[in-house]
N, CA, C and O atoms as a GROMACS GRO file, in nm:
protein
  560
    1UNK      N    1   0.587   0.225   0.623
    1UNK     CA    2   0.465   0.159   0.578
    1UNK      C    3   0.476   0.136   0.428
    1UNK      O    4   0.497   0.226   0.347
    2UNK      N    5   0.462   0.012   0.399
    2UNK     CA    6   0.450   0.014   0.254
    2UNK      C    7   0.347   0.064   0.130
    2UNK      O    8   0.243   0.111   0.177
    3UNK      N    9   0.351   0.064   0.022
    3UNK     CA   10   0.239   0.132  -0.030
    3UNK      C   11   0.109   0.035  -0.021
    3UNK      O   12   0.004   0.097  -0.003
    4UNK      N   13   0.102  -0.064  -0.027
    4UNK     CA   14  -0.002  -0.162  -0.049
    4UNK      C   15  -0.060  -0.132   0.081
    4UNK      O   16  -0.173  -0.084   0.079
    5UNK      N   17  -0.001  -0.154   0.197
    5UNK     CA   18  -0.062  -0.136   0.355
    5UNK      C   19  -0.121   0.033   0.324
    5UNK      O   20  -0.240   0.054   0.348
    6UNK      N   21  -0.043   0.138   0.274
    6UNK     CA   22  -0.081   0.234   0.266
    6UNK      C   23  -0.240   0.289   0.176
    6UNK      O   24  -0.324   0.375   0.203
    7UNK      N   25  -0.226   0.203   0.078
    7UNK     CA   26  -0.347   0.207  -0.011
    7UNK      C   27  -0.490   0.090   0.088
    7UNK      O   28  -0.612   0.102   0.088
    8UNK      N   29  -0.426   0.020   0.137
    8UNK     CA   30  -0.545  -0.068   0.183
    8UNK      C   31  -0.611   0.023   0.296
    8UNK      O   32  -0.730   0.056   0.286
    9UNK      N   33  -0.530   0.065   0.407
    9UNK     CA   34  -0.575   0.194   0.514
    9UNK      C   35  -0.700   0.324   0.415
    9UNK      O   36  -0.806   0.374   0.451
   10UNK      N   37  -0.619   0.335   0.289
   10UNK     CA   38  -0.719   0.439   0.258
   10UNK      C   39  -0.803   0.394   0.187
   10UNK      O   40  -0.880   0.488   0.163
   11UNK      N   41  -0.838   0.302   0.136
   11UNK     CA   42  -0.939   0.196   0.082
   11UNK      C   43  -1.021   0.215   0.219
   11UNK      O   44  -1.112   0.298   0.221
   12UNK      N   45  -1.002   0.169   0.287
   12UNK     CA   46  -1.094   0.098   0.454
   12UNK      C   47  -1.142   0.233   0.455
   12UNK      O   48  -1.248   0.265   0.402
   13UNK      N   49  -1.059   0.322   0.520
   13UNK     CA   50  -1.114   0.442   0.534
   13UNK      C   51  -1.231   0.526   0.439
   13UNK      O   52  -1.335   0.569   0.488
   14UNK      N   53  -1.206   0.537   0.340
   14UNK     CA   54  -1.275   0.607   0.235
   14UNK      C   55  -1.402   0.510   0.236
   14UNK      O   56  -1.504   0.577   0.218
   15UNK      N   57  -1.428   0.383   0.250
   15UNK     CA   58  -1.519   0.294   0.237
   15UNK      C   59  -1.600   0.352   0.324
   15UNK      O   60  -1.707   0.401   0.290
   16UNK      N   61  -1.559   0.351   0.438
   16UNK     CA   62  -1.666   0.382   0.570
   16UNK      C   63  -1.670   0.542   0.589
   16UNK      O   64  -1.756   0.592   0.662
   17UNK      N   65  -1.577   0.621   0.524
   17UNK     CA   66  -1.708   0.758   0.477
   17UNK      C   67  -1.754   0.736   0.402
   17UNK      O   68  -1.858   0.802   0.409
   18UNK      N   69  -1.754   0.655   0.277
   18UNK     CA   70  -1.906   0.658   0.213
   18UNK      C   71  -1.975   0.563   0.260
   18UNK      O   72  -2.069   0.560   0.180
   19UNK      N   73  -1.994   0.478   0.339
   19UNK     CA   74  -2.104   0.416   0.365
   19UNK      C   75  -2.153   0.495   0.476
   19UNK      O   76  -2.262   0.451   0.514
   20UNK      N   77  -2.101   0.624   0.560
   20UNK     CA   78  -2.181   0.703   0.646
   20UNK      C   79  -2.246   0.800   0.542
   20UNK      O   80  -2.332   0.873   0.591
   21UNK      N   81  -2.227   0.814   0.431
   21UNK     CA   82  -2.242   0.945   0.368
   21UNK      C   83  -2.397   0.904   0.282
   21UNK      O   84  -2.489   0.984   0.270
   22UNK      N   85  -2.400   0.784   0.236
   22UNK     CA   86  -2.479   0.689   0.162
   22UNK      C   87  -2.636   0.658   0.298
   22UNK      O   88  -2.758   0.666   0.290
   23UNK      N   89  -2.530   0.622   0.413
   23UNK     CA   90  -2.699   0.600   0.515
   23UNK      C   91  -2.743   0.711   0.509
   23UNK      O   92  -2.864   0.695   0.491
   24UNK      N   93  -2.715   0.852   0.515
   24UNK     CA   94  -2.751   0.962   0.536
   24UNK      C   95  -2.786   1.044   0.409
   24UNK      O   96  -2.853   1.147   0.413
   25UNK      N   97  -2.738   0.991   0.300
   25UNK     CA   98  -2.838   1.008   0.197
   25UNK      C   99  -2.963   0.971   0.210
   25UNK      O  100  -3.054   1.054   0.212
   26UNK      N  101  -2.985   0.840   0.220
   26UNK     CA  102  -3.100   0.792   0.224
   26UNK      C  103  -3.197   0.814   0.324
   26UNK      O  104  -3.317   0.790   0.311
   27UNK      N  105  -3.150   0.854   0.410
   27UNK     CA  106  -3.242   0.891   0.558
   27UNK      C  107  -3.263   1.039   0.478
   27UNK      O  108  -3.380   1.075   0.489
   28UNK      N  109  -3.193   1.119   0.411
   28UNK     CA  110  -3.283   1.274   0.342
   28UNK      C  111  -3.348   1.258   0.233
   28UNK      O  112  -3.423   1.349   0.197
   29UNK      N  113  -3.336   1.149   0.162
   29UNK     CA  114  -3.423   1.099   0.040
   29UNK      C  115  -3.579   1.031   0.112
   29UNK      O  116  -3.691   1.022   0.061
   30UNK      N  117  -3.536   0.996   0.233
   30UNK     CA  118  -3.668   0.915   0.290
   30UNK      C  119  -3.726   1.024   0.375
   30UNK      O  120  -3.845   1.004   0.397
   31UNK      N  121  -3.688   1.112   0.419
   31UNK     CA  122  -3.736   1.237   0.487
   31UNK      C  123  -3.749   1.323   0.420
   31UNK      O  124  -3.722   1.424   0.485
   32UNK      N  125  -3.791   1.360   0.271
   32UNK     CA  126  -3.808   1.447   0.177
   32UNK      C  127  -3.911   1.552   0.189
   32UNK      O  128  -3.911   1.669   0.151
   33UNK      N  129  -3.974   1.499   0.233
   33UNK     CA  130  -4.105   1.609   0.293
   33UNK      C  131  -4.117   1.668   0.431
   33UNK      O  132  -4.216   1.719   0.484
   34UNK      N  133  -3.979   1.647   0.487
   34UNK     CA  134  -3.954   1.680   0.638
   34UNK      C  135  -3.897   1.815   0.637
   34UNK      O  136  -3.810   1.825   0.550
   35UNK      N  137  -3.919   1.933   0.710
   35UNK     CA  138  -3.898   2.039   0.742
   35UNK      C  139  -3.730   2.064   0.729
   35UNK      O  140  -3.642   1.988   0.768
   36UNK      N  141  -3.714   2.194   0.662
   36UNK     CA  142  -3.596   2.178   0.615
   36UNK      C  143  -3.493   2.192   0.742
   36UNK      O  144  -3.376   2.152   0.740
   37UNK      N  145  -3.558   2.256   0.850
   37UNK     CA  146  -3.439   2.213   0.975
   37UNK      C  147  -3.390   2.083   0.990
   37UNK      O  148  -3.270   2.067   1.014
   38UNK      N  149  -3.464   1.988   0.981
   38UNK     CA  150  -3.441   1.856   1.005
   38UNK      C  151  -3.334   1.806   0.916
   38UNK      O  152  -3.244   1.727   0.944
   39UNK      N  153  -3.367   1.891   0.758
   39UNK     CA  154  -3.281   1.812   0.663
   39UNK      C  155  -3.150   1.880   0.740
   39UNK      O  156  -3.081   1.786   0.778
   40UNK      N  157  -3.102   1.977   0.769
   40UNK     CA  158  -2.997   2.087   0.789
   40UNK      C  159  -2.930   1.966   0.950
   40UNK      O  160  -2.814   1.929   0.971
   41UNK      N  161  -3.034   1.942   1.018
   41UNK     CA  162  -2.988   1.875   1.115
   41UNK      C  163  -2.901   1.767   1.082
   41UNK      O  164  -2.793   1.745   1.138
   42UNK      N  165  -2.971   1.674   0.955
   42UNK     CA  166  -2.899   1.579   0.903
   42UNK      C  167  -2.767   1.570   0.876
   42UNK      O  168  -2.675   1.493   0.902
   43UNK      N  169  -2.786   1.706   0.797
   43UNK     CA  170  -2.614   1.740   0.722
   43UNK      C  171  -2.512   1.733   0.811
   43UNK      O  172  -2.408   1.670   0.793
   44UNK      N  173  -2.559   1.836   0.965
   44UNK     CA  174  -2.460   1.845   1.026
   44UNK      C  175  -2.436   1.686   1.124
   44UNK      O  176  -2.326   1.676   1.178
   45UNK      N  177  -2.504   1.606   1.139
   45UNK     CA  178  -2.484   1.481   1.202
   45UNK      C  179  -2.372   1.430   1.101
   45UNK      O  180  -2.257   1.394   1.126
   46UNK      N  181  -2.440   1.438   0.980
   46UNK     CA  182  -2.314   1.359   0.890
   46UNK      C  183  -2.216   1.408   0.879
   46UNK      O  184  -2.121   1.329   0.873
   47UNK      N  185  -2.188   1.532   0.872
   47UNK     CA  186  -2.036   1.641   0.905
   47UNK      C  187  -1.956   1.554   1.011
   47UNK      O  188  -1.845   1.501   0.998
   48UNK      N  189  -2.054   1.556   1.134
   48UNK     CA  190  -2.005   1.554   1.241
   48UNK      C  191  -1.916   1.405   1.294
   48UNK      O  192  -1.826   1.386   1.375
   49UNK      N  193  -1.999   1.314   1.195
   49UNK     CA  194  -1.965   1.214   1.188
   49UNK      C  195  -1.821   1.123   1.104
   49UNK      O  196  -1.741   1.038   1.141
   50UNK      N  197  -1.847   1.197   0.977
   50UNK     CA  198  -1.739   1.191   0.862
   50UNK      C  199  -1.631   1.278   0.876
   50UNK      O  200  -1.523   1.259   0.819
   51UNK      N  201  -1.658   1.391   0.963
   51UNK     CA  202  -1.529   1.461   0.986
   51UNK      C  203  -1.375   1.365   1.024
   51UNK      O  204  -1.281   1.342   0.948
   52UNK      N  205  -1.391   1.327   1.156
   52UNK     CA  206  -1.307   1.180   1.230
   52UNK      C  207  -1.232   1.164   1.124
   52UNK      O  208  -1.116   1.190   1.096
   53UNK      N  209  -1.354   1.096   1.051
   53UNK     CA  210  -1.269   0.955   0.940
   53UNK      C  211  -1.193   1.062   0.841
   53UNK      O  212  -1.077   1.026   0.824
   54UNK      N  213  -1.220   1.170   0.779
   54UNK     CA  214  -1.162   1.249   0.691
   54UNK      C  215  -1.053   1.268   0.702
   54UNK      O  216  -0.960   1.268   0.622
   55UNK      N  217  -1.070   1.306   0.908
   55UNK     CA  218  -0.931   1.341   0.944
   55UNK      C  219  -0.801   1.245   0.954
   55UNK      O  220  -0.682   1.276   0.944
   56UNK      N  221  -0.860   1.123   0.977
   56UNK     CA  222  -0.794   0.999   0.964
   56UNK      C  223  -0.712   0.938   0.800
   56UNK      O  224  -0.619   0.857   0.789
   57UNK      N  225  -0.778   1.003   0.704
   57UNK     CA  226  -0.723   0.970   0.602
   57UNK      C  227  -0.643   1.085   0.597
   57UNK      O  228  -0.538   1.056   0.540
   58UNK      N  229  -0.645   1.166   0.620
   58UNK     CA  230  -0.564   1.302   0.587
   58UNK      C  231  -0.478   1.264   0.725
   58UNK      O  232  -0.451   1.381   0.753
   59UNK      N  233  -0.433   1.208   0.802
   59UNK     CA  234  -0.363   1.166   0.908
   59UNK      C  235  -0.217   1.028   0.834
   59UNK      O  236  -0.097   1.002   0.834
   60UNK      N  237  -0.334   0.989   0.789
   60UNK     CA  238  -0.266   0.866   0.672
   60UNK      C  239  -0.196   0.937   0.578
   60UNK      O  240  -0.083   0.906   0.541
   61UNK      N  241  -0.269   1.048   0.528
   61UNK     CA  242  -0.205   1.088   0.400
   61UNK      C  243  -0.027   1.164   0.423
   61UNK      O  244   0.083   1.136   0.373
   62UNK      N  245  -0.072   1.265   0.519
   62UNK     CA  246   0.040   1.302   0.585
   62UNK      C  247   0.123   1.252   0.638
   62UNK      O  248   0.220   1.325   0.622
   63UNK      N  249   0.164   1.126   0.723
   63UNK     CA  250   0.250   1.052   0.740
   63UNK      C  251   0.291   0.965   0.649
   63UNK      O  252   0.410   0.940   0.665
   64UNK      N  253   0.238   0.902   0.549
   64UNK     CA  254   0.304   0.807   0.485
   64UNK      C  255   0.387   0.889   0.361
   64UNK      O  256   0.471   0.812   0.314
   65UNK      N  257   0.392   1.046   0.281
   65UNK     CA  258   0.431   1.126   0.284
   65UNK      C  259   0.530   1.180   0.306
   65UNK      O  260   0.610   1.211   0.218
   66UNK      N  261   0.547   1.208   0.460
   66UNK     CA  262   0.624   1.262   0.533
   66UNK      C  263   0.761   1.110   0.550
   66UNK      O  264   0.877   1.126   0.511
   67UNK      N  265   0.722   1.008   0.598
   67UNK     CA  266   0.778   0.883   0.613
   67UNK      C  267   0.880   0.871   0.462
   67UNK      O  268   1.002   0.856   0.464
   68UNK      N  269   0.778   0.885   0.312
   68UNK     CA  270   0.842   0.891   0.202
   68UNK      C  271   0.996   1.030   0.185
   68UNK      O  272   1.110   1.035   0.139
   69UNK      N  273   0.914   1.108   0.246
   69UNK     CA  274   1.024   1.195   0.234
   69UNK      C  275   1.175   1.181   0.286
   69UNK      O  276   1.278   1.195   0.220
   70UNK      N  277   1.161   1.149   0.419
   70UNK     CA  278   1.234   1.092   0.526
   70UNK      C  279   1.352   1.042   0.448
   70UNK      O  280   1.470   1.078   0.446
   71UNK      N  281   1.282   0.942   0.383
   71UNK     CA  282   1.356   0.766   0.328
   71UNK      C  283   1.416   0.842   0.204
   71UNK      O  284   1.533   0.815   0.176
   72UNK      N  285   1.349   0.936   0.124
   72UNK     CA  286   1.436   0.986   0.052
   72UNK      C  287   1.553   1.112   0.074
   72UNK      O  288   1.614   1.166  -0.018
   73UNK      N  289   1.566   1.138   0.200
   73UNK     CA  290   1.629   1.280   0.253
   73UNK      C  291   1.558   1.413   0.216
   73UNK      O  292   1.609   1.522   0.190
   74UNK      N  293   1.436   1.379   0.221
   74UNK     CA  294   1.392   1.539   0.164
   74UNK      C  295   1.383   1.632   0.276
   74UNK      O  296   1.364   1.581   0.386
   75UNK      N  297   1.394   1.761   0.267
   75UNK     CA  298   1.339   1.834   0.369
   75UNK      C  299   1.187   1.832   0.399
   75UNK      O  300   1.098   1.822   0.315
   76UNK      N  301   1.176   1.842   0.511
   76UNK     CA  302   0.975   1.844   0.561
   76UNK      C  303   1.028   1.938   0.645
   76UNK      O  304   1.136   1.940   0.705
   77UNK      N  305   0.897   2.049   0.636
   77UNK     CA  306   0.846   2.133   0.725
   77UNK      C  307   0.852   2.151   0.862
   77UNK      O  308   0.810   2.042   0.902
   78UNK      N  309   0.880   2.228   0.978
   78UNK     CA  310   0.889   2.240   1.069
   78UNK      C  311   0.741   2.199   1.140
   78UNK      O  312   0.646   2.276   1.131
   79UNK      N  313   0.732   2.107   1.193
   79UNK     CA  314   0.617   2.112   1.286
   79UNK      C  315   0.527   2.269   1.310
   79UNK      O  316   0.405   2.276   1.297
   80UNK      N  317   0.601   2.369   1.341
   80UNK     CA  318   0.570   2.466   1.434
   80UNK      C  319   0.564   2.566   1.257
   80UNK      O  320   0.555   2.688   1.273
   81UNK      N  321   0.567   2.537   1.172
   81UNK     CA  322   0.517   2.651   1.081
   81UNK      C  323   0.400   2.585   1.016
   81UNK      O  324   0.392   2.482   0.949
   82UNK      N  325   0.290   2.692   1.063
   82UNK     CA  326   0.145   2.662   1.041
   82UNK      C  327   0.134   2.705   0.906
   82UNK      O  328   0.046   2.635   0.856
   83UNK      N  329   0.172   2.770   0.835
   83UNK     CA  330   0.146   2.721   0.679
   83UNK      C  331   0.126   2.587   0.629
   83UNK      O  332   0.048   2.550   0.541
   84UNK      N  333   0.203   2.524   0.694
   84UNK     CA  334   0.221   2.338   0.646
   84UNK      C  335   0.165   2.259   0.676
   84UNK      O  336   0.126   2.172   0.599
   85UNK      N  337   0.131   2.264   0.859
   85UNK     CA  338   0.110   2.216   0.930
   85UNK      C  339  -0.030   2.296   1.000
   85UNK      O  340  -0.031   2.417   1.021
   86UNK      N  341  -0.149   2.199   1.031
   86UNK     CA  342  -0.253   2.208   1.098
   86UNK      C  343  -0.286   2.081   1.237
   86UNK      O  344  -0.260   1.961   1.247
   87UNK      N  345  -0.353   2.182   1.328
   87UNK     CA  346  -0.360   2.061   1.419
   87UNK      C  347  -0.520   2.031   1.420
   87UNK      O  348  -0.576   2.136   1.388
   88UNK      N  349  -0.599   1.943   1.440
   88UNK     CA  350  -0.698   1.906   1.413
   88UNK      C  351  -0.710   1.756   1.519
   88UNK      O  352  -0.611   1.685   1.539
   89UNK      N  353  -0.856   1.725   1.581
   89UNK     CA  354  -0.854   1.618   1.708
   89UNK      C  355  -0.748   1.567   1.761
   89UNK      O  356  -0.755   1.448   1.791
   90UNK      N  357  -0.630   1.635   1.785
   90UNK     CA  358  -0.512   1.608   1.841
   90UNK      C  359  -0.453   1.532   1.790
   90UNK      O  360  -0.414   1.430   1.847
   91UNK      N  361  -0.427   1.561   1.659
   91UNK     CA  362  -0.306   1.510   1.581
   91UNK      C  363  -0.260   1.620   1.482
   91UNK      O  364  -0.337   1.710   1.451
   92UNK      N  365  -0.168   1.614   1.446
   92UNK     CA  366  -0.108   1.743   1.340
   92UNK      C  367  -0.071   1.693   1.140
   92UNK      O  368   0.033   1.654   1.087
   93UNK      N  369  -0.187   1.714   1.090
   93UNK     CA  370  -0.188   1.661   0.955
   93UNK      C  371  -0.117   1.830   0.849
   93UNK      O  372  -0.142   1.949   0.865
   94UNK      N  373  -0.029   1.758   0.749
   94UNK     CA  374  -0.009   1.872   0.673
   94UNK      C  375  -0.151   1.946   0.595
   94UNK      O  376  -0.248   1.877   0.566
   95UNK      N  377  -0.146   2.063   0.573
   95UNK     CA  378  -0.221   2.183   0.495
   95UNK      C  379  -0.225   2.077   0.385
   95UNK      O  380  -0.140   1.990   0.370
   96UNK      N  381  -0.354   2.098   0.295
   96UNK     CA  382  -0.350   2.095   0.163
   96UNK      C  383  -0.259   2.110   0.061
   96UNK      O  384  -0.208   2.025  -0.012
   97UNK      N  385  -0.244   2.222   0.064
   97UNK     CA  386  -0.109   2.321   0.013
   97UNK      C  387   0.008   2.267   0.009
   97UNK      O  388   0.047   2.292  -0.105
   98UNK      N  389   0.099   2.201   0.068
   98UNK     CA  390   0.185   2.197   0.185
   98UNK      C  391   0.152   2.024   0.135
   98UNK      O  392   0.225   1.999   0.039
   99UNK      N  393   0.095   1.944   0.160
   99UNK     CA  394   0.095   1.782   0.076
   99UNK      C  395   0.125   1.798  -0.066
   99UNK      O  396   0.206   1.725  -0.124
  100UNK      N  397   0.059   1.896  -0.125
  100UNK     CA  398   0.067   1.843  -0.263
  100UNK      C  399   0.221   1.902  -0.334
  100UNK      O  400   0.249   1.877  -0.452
  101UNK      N  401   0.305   1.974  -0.252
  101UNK     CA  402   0.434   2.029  -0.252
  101UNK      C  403   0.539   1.900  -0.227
  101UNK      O  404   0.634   1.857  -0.293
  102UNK      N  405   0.459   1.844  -0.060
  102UNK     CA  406   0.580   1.782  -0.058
  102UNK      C  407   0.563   1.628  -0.136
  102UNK      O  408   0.656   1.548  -0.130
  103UNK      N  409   0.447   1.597  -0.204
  103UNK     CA  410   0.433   1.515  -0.290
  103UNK      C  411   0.489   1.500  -0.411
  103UNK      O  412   0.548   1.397  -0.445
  104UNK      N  413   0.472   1.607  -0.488
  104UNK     CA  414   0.565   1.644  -0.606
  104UNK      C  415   0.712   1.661  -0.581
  104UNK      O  416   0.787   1.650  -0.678
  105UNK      N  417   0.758   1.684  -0.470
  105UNK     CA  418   0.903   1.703  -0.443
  105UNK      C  419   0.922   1.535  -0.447
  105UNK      O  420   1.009   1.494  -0.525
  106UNK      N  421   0.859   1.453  -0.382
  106UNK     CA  422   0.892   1.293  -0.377
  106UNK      C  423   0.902   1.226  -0.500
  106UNK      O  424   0.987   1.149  -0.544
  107UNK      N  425   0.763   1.286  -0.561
  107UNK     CA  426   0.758   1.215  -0.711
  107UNK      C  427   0.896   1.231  -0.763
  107UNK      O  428   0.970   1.137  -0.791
  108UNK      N  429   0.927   1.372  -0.776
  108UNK     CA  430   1.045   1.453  -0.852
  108UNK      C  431   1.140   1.347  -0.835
  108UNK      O  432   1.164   1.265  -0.923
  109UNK      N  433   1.203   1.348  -0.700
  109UNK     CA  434   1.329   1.261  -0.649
  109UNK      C  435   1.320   1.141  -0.704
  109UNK      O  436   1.414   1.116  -0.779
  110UNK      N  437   1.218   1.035  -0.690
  110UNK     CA  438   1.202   0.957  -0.726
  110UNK      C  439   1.203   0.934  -0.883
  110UNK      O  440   1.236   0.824  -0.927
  111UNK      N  441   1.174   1.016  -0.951
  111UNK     CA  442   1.175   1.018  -1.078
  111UNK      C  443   1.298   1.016  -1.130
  111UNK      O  444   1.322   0.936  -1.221
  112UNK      N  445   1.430   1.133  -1.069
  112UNK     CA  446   1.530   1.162  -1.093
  112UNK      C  447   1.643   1.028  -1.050
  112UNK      O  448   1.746   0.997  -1.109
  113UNK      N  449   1.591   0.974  -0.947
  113UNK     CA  450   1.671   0.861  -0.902
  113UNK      C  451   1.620   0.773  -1.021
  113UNK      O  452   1.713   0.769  -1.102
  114UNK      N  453   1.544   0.719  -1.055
  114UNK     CA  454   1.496   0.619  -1.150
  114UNK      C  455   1.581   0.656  -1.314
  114UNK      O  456   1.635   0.571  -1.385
  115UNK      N  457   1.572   0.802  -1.342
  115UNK     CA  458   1.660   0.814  -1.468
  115UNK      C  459   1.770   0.781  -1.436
  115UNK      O  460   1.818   0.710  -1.524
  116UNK      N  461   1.861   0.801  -1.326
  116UNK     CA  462   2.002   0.751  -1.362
  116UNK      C  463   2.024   0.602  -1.315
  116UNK      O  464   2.138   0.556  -1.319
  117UNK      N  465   1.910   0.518  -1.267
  117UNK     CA  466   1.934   0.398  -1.283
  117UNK      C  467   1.892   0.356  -1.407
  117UNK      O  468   1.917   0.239  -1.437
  118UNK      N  469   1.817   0.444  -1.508
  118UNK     CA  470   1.773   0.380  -1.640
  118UNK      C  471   1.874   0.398  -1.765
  118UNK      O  472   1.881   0.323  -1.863
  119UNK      N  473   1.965   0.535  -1.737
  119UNK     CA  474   2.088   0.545  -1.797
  119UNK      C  475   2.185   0.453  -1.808
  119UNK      O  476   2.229   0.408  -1.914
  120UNK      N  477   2.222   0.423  -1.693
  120UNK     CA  478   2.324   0.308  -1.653
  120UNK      C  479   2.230   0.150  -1.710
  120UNK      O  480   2.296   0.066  -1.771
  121UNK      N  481   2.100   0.127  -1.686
  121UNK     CA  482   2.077   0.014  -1.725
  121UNK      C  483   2.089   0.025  -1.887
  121UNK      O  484   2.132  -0.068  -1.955
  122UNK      N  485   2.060   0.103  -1.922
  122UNK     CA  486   2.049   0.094  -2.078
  122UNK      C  487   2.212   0.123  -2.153
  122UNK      O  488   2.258   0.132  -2.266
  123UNK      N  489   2.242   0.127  -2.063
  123UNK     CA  490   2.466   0.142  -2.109
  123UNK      C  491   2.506   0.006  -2.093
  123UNK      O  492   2.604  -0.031  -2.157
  124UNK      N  493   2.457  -0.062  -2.029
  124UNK     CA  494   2.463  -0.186  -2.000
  124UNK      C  495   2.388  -0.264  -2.102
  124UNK      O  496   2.447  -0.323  -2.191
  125UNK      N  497   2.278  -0.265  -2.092
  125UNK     CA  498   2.257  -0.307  -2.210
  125UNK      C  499   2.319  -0.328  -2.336
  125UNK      O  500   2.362  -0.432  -2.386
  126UNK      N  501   2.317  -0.224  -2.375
  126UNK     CA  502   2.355  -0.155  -2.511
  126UNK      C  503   2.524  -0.235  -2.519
  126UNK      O  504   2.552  -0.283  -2.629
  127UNK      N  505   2.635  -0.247  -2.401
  127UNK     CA  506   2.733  -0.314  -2.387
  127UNK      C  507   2.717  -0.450  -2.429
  127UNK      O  508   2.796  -0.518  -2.495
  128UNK      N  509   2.561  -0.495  -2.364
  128UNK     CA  510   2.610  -0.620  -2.355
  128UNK      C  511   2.531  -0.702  -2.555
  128UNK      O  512   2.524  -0.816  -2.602
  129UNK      N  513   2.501  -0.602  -2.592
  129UNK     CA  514   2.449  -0.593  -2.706
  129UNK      C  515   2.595  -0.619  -2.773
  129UNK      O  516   2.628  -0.731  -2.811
  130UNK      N  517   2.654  -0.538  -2.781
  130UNK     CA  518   2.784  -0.502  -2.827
  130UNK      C  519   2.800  -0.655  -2.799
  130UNK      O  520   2.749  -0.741  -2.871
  131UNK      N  521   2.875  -0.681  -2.691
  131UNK     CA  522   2.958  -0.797  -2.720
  131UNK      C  523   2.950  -0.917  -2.735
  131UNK      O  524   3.048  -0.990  -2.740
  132UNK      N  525   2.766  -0.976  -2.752
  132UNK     CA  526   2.733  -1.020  -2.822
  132UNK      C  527   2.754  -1.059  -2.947
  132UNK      O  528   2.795  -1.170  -2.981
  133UNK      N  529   2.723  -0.958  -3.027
  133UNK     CA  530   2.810  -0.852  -3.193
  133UNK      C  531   2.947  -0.916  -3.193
  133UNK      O  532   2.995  -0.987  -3.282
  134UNK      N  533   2.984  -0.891  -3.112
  134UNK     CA  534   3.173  -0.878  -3.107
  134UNK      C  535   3.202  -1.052  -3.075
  134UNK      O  536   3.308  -1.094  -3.119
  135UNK      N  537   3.135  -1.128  -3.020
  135UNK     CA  538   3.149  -1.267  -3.031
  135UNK      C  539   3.096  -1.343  -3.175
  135UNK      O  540   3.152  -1.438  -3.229
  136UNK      N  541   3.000  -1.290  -3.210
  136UNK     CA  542   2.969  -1.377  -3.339
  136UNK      C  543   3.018  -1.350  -3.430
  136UNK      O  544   3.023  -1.427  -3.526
  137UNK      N  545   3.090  -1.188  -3.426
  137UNK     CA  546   3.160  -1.171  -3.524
  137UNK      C  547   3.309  -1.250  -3.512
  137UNK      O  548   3.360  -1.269  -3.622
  138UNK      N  549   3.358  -1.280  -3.440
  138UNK     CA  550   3.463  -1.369  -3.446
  138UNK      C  551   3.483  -1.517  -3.422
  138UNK      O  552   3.584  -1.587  -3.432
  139UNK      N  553   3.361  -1.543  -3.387
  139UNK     CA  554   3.319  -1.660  -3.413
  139UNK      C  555   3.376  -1.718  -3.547
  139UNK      O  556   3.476  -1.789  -3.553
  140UNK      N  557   3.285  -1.670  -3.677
  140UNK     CA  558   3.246  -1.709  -3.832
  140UNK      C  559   3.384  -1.643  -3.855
  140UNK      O  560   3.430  -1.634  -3.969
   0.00000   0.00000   0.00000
């Protein structure tokens, strides 16, 4: 998945928990004088509701992630070690913990791959600087 498809999925997503989170504000702002069970009832409708989608971005988050890792050879976690791994409406999203690890390991790689293409571009450079130099000087 690319990043743009990846960012647009969590755009969509995040949109429509807050627009469940926003009706249900307003239905406890408009029920303000309503018995506080009712408000408590509210909360948990909206829990119950925004949970799904939460899990869906954290479904997103974890595979596209995991997919990054892949493409770079990183190691990922065993399915079956629950430190990493949680299962939740029948799908298996990484731990908290456990994303932001194997996130920084991606960044890392990625970072490290990018310096030694910036080494080599800038040797190149710097060459072609040179012989530039080295033509006009024998030019005149």
């Amino acid at each position: 998945m690319s990043a743009f498809n990846h960012w647009r999925t969590l755009r969509r997503l995040q949109s429509k928990k807050d627009e469940i989170s926003r009706k249900y504000s307003r239905e406890r702002l408009e029920e303000d004088n309503v018995a506080p069970e009712k408000q408590q009832e509210l909360w948990r409708e909206q829990i119950f509701i925004t949970d799904p989608v939460q899990d869906e971005i954290n479904q997103e988050l974890t595979w596209y992630w995991v997919n990054k890792a892949n493409s770079l050879r990183l190691p990922v976690a065993d399915v079956s070690d629950k430190n990493c791994w949680e299962s939740r409406f029948g799908g298996m999203n990484l731990t908290p913990t456990y994303l932001a690890t194997l996130r920084s390991s991606v960044r890392k790689e990625q970072k490290e791959r990018w310096e030694l293409w910036q080494m080599r571009l800038s040797l190149l450079i710097g060459m072609i600087g040179a012989l530039i130099g080295l033509i006009s000087v024998l030019k005149k």
